[in-house]
PLY file of the C-alpha trace (Angstrom):
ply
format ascii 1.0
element vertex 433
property float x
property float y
property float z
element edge 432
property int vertex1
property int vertex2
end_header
168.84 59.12 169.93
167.63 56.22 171.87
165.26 53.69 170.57
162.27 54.93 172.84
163.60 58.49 172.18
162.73 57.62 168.41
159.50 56.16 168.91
158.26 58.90 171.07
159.11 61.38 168.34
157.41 58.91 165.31
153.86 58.97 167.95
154.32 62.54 168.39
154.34 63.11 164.53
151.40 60.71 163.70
149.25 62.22 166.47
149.76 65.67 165.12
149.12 64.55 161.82
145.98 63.06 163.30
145.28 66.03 164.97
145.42 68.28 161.77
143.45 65.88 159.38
140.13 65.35 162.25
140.17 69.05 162.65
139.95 69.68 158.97
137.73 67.21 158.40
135.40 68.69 161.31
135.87 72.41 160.12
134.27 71.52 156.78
131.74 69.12 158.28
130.54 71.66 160.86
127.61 74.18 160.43
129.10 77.07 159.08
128.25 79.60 161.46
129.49 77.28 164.05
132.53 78.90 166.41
135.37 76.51 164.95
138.63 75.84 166.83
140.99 76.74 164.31
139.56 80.46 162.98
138.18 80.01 159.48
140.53 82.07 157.50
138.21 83.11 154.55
134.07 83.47 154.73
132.71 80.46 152.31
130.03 81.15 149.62
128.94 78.36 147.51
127.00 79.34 144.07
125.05 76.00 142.69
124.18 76.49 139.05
126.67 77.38 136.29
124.31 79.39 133.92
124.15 83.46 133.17
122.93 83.77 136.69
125.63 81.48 138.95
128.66 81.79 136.77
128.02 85.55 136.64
127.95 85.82 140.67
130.92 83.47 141.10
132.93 85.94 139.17
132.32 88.58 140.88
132.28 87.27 144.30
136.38 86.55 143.50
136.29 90.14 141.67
138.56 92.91 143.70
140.33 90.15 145.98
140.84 86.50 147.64
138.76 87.26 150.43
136.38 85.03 149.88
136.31 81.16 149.42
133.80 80.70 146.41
133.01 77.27 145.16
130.88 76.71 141.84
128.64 73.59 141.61
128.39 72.52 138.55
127.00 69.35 136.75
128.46 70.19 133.74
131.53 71.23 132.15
130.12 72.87 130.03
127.06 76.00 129.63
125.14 76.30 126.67
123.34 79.30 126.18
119.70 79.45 125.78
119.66 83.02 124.77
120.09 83.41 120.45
119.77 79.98 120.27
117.02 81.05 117.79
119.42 81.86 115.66
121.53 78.48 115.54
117.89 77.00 114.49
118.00 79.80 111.20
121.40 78.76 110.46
122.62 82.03 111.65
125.23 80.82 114.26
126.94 77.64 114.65
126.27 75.71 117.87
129.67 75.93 118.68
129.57 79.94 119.49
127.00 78.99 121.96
129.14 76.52 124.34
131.54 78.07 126.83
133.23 76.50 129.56
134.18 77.44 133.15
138.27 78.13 132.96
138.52 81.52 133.10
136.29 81.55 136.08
138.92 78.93 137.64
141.87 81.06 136.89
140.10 83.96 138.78
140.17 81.92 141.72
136.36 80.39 141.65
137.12 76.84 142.62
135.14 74.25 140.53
132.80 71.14 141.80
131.85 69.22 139.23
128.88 67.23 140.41
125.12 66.46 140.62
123.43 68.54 144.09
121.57 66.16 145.55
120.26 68.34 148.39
120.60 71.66 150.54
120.90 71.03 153.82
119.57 74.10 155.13
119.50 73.71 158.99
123.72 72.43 158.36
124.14 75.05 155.98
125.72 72.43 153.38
125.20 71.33 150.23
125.18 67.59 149.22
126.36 65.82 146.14
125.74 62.56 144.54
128.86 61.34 145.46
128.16 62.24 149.05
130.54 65.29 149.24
129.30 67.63 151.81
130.45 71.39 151.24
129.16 73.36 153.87
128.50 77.37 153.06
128.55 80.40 155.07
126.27 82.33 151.80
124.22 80.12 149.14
123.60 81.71 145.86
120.80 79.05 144.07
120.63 79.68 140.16
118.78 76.23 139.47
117.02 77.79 136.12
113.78 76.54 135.11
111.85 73.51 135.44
108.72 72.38 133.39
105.09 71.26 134.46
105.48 68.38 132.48
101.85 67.50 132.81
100.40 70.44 131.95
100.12 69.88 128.24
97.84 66.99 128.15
99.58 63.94 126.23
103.18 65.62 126.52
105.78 64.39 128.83
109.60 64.33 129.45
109.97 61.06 127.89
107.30 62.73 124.73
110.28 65.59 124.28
111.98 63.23 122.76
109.90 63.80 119.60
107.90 66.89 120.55
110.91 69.12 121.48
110.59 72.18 123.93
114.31 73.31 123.40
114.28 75.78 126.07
117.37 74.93 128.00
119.38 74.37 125.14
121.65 71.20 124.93
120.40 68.19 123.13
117.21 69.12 123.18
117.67 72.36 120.62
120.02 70.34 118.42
117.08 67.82 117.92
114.98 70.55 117.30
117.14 72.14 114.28
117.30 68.98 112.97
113.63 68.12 113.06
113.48 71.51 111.09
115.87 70.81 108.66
113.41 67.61 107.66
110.56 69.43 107.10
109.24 68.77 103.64
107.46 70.70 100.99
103.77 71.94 102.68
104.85 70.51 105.94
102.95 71.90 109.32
105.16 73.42 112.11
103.24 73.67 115.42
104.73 75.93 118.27
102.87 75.30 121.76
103.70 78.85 123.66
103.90 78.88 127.54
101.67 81.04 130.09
103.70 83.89 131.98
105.33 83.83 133.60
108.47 81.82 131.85
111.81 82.43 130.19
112.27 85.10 127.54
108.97 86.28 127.00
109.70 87.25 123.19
111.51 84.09 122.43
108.95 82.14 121.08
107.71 84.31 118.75
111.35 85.12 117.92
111.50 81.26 117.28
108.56 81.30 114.76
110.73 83.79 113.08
114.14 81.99 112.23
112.00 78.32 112.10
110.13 80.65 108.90
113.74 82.23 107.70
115.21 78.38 107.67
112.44 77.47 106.00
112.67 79.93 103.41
116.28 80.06 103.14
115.94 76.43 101.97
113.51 76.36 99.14
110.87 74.81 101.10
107.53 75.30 99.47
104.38 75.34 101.22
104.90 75.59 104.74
103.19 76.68 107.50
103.94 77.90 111.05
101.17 78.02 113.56
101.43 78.94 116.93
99.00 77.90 119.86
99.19 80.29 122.59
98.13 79.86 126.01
97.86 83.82 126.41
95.68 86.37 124.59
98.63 88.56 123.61
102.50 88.86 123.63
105.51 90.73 123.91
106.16 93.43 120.96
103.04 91.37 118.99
102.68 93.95 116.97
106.03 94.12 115.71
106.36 90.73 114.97
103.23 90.72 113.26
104.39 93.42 111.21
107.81 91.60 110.46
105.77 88.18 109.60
103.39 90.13 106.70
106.97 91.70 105.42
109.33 88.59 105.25
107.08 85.62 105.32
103.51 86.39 104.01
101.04 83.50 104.79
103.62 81.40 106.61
102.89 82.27 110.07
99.65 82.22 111.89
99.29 82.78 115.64
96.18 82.11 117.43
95.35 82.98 120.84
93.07 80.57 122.83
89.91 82.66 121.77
90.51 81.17 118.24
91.91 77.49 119.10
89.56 77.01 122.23
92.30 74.94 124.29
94.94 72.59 123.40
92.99 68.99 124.40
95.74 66.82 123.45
99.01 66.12 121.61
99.98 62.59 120.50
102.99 62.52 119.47
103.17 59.22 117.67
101.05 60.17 115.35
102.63 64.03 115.42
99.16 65.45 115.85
97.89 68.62 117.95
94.37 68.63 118.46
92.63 71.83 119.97
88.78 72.95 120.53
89.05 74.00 116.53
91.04 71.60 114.67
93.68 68.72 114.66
96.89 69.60 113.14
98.72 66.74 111.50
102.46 68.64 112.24
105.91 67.39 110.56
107.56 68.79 113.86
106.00 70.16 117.40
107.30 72.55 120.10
105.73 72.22 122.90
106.89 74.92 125.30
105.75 73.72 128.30
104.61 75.95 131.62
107.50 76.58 133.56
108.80 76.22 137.51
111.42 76.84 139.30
114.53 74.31 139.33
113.79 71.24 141.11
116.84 72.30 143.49
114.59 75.33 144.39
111.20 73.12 145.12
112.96 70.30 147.10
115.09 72.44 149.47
111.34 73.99 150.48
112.27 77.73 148.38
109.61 77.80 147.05
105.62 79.54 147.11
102.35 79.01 145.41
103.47 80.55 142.26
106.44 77.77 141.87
109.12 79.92 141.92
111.53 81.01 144.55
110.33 84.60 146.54
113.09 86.65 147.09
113.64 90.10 148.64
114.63 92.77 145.49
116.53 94.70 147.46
119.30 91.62 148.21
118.20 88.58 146.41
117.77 86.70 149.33
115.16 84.04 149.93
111.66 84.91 151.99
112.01 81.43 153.46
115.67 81.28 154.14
117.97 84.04 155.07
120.94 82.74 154.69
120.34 81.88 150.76
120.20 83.95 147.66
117.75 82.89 144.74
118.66 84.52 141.23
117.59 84.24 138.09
114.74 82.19 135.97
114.08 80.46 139.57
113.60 83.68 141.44
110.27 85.79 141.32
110.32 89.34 142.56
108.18 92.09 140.71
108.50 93.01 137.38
111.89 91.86 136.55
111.48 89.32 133.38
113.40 86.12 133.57
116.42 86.60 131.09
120.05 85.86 130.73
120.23 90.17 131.09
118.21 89.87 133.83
120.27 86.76 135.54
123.24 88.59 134.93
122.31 91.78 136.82
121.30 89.86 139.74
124.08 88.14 139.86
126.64 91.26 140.31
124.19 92.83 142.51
123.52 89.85 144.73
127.75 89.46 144.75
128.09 92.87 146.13
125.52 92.85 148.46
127.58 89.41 149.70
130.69 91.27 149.80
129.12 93.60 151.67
127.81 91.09 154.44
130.92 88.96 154.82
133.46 91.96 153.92
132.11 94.63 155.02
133.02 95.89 151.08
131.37 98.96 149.64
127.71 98.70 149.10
126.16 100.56 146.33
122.20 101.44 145.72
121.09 98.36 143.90
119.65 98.90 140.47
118.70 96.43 137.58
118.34 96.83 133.90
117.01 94.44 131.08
117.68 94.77 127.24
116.50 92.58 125.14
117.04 91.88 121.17
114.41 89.48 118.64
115.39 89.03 115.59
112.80 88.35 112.77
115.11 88.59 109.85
118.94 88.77 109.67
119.24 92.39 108.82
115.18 93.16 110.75
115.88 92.68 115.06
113.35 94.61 117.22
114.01 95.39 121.18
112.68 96.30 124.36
113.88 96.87 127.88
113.51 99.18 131.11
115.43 99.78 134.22
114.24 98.69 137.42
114.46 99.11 141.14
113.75 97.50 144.46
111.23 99.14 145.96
109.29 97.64 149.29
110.78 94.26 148.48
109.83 94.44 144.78
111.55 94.69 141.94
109.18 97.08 139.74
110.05 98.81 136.19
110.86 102.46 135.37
111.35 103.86 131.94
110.25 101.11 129.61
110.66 101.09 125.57
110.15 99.40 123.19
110.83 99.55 119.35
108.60 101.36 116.96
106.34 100.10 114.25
107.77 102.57 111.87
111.38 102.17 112.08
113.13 102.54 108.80
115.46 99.47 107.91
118.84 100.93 108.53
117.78 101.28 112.03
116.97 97.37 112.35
119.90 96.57 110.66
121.77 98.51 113.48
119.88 96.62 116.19
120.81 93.19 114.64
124.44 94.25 114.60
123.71 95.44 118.22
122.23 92.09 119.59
125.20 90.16 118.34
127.82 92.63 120.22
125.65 92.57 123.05
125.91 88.93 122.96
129.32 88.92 122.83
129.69 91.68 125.78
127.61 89.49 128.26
129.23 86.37 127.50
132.30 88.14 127.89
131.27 89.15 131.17
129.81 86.16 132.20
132.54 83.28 131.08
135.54 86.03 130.20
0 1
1 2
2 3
3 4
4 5
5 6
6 7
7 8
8 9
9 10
10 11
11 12
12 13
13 14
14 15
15 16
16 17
17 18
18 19
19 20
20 21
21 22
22 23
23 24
24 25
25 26
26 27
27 28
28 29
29 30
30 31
31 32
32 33
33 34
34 35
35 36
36 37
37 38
38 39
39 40
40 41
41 42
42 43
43 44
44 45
45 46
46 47
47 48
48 49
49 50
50 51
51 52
52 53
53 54
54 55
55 56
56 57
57 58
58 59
59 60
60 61
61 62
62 63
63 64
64 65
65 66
66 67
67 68
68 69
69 70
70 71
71 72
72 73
73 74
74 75
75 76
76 77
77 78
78 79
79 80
80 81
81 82
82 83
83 84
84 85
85 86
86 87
87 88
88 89
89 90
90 91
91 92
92 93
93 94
94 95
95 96
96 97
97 98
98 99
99 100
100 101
101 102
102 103
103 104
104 105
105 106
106 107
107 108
108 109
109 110
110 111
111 112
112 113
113 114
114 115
115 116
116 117
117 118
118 119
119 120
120 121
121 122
122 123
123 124
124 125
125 126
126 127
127 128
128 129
129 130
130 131
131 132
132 133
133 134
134 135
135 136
136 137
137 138
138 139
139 140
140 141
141 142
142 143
143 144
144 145
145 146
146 147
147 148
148 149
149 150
150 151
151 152
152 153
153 154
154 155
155 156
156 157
157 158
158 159
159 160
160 161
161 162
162 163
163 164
164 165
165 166
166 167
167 168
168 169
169 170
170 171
171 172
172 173
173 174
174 175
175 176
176 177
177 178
178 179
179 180
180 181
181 182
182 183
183 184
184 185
185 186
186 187
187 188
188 189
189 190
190 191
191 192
192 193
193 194
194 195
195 196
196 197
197 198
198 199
199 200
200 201
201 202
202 203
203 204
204 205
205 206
206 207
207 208
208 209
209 210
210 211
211 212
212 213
213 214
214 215
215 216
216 217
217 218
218 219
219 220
220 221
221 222
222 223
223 224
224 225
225 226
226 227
227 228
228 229
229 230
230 231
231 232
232 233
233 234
234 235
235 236
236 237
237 238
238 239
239 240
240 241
241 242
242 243
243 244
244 245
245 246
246 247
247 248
248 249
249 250
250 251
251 252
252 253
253 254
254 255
255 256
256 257
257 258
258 259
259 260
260 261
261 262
262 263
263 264
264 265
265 266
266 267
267 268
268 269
269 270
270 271
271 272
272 273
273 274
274 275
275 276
276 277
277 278
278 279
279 280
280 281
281 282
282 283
283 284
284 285
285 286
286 287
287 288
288 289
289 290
290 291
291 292
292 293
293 294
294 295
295 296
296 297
297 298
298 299
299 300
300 301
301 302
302 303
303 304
304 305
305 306
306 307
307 308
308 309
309 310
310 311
311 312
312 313
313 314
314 315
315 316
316 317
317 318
318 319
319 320
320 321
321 322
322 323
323 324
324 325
325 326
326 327
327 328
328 329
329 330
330 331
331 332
332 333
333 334
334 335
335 336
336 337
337 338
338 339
339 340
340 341
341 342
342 343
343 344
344 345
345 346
346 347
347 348
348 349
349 350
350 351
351 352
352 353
353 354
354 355
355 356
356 357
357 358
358 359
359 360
360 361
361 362
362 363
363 364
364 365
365 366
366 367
367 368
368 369
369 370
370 371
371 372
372 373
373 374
374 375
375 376
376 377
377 378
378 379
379 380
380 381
381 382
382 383
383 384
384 385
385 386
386 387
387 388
388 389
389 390
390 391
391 392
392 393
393 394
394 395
395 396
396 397
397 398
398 399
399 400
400 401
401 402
402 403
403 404
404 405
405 406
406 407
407 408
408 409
409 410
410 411
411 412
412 413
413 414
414 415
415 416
416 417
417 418
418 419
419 420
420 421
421 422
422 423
423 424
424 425
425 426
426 427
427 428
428 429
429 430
430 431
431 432
């Protein structure tokens, strides 16, 4: 081969390589509805939130085939599970069984990305990182969880959660928590700030009061009190837990509603004090669970209404202001559904089939929800209530509800203990598995 035989076969190579790299790098820069050049061999969903909601959905986009590219944006390597993390706080479970990481998702074919979201770009249909990766999406699913109104509470803020805990995303933020419990002394003063509806796990702070008393008691501490400031006039299964308090921890627990308390005016928490329309508690610890809002993700990509949270349509998940995205989980408000990991989870294989079903053409089945869910007040004594639901006119509304009775004998809470821990294990099986 001559010399400028040689060299025409070197340009020919370098300008096909060329060639190959600027069209890849324009297929994943384009709009993703966009006609490409070279046909996109596989429809792309991105899913930005690794929690019960997004890690759920990823799963079971990639469930029954390869057909679909599905990326998972995650800023962390690891999830840590809100849900019975009332019962690392009693000494019931160690933290460890409630941190699970993303591989088995990744072996199913879910591709990982993990990184900060930094915005959705919703006219581009991409997502952007930190780092300034762009990964563009034919489907979003957003699971951004819950934010806080941080200013709500007068006198609490982020920076104040450093010693007024609200441990409701679990982390950091529920190990300080356990260990502000384990210092409580002799006749110390627990106050628990509860949220307005609607929030995460309606029961769980009254499930909270429950293992902070059981700790408490479990460790020979004398004199102690619980007392919880509510923002509403009632709660979930009060009755129940009422009941439970006068049986296991007589005089430890007092709940008032804002009838009694008159307001909470201000929290300082240098001085650890709670002062309300009646009194000023001096506390040893505070939880302030704060009122809650979607995910910032939600509110700065514009997905959100008056209420804070994202509107979706029941029947599909899929945002009122944006088609082309589905909203699941704590972020998403539709009709009665509560805002649980049960409840994440179920929209989060309905939402994937429904995707399947757009991109796929895959088998569409009537979409129903259910929600269980478990409180335990002692280790052997767990109450529960749930419901199905169904999308009807847009709205998710409940059927069937039920809830445990008063009169229960204590073989049958026993049972439902033993039940909440296999059902934990069966939905983080599901989720993570």
């Amino acid at each position: 081969m001559t010399r400028k035989a040689r060299a025409t076969k070197t340009s020919a190579v370098i300008d096909r390589r060329s060639f190959v790299r600027g069209t890849l790098a324009a297929s994943l820069a384009a709009p993703a509805m966009a006609a490409p050049a070279v046909a996109q061999a596989r429809p792309r969903v991105v899913v930005i939130g690794g929690g019960a909601g997004g890690a759920t959905a990823a799963k079971y986009l990639v469930t029954g085939g390869a057909e679909l590219d599905v990326t998972l944006i995650e800023q962390n390597h690891n999830f840590v599970t809100p849900f019975t993390s009332n019962l690392f706080l009693a000494g019931l479970k160690p933290y460890e069984q409630l941190v699970f990481g993303y591989d088995n998702l990744i072996g199913r074919g879910v591709r990982p990305v993990f990184g900060r979201v930094v915005a959705i770009e919703r006219t581009a249909r991409r997502v952007r990182l930190e780092d300034g990766t762009l990964v563009p999406y034919d489907r979003l699913v957003l699971s951004p969880g819950i934010d806080f109104r941080w200013g709500d509470v007068p006198g609490w803020s982020e920076e104040a959660a450093e010693r007024m805990p609200h441990a409701w995303r679990g982390g950091d933020q529920i190990r300080l928590l356990e260990r502000q419990l384990r210092a409580v002394p002799d006749g110390g003063v627990i106050v628990i700030i509860a949220p307005p509806n609607p929030y995460r796990c309606p029961p769980a702070p009254y499930e909270r009061a429950s293992m902070m008393a059981y700790a408490l008691k479990a460790r020979g501490v004398g004199g102690a009190r619980i007392v919880i400031l509510d923002t509403k006039d009632h709660f979930p299964m009060q009755p129940l837990f009422e009941d439970g308090w006068d049986r296991h921890y007589t005089g430890m627990i007092e709940w008032q509603d804002p009838g009694v308390h008159g307001g909470i005016k201000a929290v300082d928490p240098k001085a650890m004090t709670v002062t309300t329309d009646l009194e000023t508690h001096k506390a040893a610890l505070v939880n302030v669970i704060p009122p809650q809002i979607a995910g910032k993700l939600g509110r700065d990509a514009g997905l959100t209404d008056e209420s804070g949270f994202c509107p979706v349509d029941a029947s599909t998940m899929t945002s009122l202001i944006d088609p082309d995205i589905h909203v699941i989980g704590d972020a998403a408000i539709g009709g009665d559904f509560p805002k649980s990991g049960f409840a994440a989870n179920n929209e989060a294989k309905n939402t994937a089939m429904v995707i399947r079903h757009m991109l796929l053409g895959a088998r569409l089945l009537p979409v129903r929800f259910t929600n269980h869910c478990w409180s335990t007040i002692a280790p052997e004594d767990a109450i529960k209530n749930g419901a199905r639901y169904e999308p009807r006119d847009g709205k998710i509304v409940m059927l069937d509800p039920y809830t445990s009775q008063r009169d229960e004998s204590a073989e049958l809470r026993a049972k439902q203990a033993h039940e909440a821990a296999g059902w934990y294990r069966g939905m983080t099986t599901d989720i993570f598995g």
